[in-house]
C-alpha positions as CSV (number, residue, x, y, z in Angstrom):
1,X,-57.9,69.9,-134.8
2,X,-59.3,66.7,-133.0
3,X,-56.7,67.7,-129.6
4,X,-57.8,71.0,-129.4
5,X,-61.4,70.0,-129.4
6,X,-60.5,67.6,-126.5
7,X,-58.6,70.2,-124.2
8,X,-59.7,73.1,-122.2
9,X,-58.2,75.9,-124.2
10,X,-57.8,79.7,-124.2
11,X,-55.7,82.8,-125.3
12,X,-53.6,83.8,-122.3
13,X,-50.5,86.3,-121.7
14,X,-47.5,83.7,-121.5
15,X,-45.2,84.8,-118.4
16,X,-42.5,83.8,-119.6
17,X,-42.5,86.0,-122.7
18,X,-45.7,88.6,-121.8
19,X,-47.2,87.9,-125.3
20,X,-50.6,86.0,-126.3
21,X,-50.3,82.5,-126.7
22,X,-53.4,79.5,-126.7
23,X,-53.4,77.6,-123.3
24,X,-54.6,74.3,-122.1
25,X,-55.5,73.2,-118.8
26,X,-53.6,70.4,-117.3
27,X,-55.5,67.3,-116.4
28,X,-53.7,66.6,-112.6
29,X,-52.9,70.1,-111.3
30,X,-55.8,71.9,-113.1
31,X,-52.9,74.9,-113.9
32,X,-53.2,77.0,-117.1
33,X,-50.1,76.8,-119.7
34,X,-49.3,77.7,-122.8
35,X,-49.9,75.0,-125.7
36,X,-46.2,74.6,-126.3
37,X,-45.4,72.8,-122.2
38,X,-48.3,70.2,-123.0
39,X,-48.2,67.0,-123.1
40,X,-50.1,64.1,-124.3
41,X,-50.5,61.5,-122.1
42,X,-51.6,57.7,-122.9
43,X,-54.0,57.0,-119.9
44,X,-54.1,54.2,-119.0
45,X,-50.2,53.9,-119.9
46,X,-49.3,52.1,-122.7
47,X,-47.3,49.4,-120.4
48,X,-49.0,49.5,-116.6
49,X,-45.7,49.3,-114.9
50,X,-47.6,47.3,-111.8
51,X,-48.3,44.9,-114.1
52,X,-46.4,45.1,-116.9
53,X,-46.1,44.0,-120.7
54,X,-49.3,42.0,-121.1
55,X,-49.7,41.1,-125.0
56,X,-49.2,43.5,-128.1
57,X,-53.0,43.5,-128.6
58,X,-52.5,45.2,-125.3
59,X,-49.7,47.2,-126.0
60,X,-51.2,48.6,-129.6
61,X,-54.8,49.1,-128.4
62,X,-53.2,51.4,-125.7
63,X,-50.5,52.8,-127.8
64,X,-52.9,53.9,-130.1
65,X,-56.2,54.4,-128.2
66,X,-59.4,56.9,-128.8
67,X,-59.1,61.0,-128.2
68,X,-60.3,59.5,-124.5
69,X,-57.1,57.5,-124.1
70,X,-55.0,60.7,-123.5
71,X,-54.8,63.2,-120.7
72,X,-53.3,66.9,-121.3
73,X,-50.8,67.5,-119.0
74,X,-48.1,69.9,-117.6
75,X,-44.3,69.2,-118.2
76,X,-44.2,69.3,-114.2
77,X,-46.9,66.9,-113.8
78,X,-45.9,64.7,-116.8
79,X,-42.1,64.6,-115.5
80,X,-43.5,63.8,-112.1
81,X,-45.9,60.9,-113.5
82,X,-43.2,59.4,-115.0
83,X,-41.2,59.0,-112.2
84,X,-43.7,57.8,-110.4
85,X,-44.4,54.7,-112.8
86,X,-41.0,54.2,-113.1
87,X,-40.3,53.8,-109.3
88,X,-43.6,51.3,-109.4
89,X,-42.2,49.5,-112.5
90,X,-38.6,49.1,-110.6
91,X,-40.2,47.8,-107.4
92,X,-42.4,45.4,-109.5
93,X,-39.1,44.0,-111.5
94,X,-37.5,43.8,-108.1
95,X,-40.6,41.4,-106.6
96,X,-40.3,39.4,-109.9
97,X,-37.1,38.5,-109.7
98,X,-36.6,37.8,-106.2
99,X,-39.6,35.6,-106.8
100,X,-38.1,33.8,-109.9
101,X,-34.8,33.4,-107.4
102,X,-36.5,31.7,-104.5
């Protein structure tokens, strides 16, 4: 399909199990994995979490962007991502509302 055409794939032995399985690339670490530990990712996220919720025009042209508004990625680098954003988002909420308090 329209994914596959966008991601780096190939047949592989999966270590896990030792049989053939289709593999994609990840787009941060660059590691090989099977099909089944990939994720799609919205980039640029759906909600920046330095900025935050803009507008739904925003929201929906991001939610549902172009093949080029996804990255293929690992569930290590897609678990590691999100914490990331969510660490930036907390800190931003934090600055907003000791802002709104002063």
């Amino acid at each position: 399909g329209e994914w596959g055409a966008m991601m780096q794939r190939r047949e592989i032995v999966n270590p896990k199990t030792g049989r053939l399985c289709i593999a994609s690339r990840c787009a941060l670490c660059g590691q090989e994995v099977p099909e089944k530990d990939i994720h799609m990712d919205h980039e640029p996220p759906v909600v920046d979490p330095a900025v935050g919720f803009v507008d739904w025009n925003t929201y929906i042209d991001r939610m549902f962007p172009e093949k080029a508004g996804y990255q293929a990625i690992c569930k290590p680098c897609h678990k590691e991502k999100t914490a990331e954003e969510r660490k930036i988002r907390t800190e931003r909420q934090r600055r907003e509302k000791a802002n709104k308090t002063v």
